[in-house]
C-alpha positions as CSV (number, residue, x, y, z in Angstrom):
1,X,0.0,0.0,0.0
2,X,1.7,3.5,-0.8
3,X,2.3,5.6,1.7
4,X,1.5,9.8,1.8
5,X,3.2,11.6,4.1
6,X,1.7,15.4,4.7
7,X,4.1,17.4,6.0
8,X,3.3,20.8,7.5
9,X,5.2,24.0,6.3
10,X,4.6,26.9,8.4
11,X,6.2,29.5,6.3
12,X,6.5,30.2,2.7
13,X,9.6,28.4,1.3
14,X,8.6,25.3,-0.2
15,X,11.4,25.0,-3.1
16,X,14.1,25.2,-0.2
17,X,12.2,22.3,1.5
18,X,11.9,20.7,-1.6
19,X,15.3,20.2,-2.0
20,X,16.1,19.3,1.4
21,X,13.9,16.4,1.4
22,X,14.6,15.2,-2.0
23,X,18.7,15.1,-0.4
24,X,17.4,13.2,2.4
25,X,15.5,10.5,-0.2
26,X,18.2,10.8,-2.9
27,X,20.8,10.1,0.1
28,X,18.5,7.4,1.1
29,X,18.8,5.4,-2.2
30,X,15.4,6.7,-3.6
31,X,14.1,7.3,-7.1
32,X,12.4,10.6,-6.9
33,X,9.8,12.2,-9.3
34,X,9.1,15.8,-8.6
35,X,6.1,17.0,-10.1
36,X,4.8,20.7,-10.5
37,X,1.9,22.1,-13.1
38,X,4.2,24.3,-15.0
39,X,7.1,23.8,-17.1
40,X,8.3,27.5,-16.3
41,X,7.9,26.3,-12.3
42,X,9.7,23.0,-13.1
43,X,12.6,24.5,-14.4
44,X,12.5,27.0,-11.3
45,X,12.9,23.5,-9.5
46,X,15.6,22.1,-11.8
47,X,17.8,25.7,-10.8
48,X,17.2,25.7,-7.2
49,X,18.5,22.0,-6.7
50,X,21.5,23.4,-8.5
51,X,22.5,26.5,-6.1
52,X,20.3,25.7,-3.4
53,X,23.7,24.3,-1.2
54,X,27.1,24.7,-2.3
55,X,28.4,22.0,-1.0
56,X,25.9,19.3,-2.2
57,X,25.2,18.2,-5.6
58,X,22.1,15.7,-6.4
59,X,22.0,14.1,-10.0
60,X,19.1,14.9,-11.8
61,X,17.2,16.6,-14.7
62,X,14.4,17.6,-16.4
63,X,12.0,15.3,-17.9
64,X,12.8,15.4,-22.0
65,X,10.5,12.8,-24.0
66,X,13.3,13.6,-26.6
67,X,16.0,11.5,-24.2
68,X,16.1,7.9,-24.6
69,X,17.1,7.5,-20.8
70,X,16.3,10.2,-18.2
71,X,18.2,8.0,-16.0
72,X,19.2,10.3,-13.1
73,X,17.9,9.2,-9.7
74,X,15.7,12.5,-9.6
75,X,13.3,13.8,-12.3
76,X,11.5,16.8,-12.5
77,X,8.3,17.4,-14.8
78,X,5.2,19.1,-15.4
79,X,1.9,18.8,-16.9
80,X,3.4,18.3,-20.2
81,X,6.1,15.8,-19.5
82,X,5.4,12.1,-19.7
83,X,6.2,9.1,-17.3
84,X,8.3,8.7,-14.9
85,X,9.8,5.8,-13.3
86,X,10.5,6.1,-9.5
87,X,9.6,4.5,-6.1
88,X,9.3,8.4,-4.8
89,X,6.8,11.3,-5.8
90,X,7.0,15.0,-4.2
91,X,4.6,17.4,-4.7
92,X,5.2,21.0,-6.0
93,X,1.8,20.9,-6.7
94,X,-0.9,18.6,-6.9
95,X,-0.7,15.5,-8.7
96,X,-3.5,13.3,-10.1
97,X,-4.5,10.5,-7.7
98,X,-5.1,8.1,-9.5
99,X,-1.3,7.4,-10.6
100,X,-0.4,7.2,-6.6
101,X,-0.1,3.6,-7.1
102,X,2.5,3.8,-9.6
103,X,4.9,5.3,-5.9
104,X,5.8,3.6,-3.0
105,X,6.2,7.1,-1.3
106,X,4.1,10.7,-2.0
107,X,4.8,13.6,-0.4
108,X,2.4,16.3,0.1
109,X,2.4,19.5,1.7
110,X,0.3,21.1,4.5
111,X,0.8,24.7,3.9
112,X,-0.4,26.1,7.2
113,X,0.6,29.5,6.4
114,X,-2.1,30.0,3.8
115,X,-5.6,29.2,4.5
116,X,-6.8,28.1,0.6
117,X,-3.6,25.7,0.2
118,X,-4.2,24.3,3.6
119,X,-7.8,24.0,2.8
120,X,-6.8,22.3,-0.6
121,X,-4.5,19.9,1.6
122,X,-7.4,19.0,4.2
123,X,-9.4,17.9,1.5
124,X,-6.9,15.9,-0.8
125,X,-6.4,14.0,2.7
126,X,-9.8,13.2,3.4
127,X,-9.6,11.8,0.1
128,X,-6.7,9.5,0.5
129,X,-8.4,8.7,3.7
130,X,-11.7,7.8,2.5
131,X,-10.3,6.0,-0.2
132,X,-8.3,3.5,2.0
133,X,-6.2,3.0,-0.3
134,X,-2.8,4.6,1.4
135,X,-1.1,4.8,4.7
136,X,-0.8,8.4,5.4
137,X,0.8,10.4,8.0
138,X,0.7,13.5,8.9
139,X,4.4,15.3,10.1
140,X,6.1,18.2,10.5
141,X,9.2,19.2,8.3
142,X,11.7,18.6,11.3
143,X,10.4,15.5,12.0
144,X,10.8,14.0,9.0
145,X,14.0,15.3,7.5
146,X,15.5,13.9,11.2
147,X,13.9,10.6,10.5
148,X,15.5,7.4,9.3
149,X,14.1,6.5,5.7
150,X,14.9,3.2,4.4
151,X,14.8,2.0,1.1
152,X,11.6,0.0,0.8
């Protein structure tokens, strides 16, 4: 059964925690899809993972359907972009979820620090709840990024 894990931001700086929680799954061994609506916001993604530390580099790429392999151990799409093989999906933005099952893990965010995303977030878990068709859990950035993730 996938698993979603909602963790809470409390302030506005999601591409910062995006990247620190794709190191801590990339350093975990993960395959990891990040997904956002926008090509223009996925290539925001793309140049953030590159300067977001100095010190740190994490292989990946955009998605290209014109590449033969888009091999690297993190891919980044959009709307437009087509399938992505990974055991990981994050969560710019919203993704359709009915392709949950094709992840092991899904991360979504609880953006407590603006009522009509955290509205949008209480709904897409009752959904996932009602469904019963994933193991969700419900943390806080912290928390997580100081937790032990295993492979599987």
């Amino acid at each position: 059964m996938p698993k979603i894990i909602f963790i809470e931001l409390a302030v506005e700086n999601k591409l910062k925690y995006v990247c620190d929680i794709t190191e801590k799954l990339y350093n975990s061994g993960r395959r990891i899809h990040i997904y956002t609506e926008r090509p223009a916001d996925a290539k925001r993604v793309d140049d953030f993972l590159w300067t977001w530390k100095q010190d740190t580099f994490i292989p990946h790429s955009l998605y290209s359907s014109q590449k033969e392999n888009n091999s690297d151990p993190v891919i980044i799409t959009s709307s437009e972009d087509g399938p992505v093989h990974a055991d990981v999906l994050i969560e710019v933005d919203p993704f359709k979820a009915e392709n949950f099952k094709e992840y092991n893990l899904i991360i979504d965010f609880a953006e407590t620090y603006n009522p009509q995303k955290l509205q949008a977030s209480r709904s897409r878990y009752k959904t996932a709840r009602d469904s019963k068709q994933f193991d969700l859990e419900f943390t806080r950035l912290g928390t997580f990024l100081g937790t032990e993730i295993s492979k599987n």
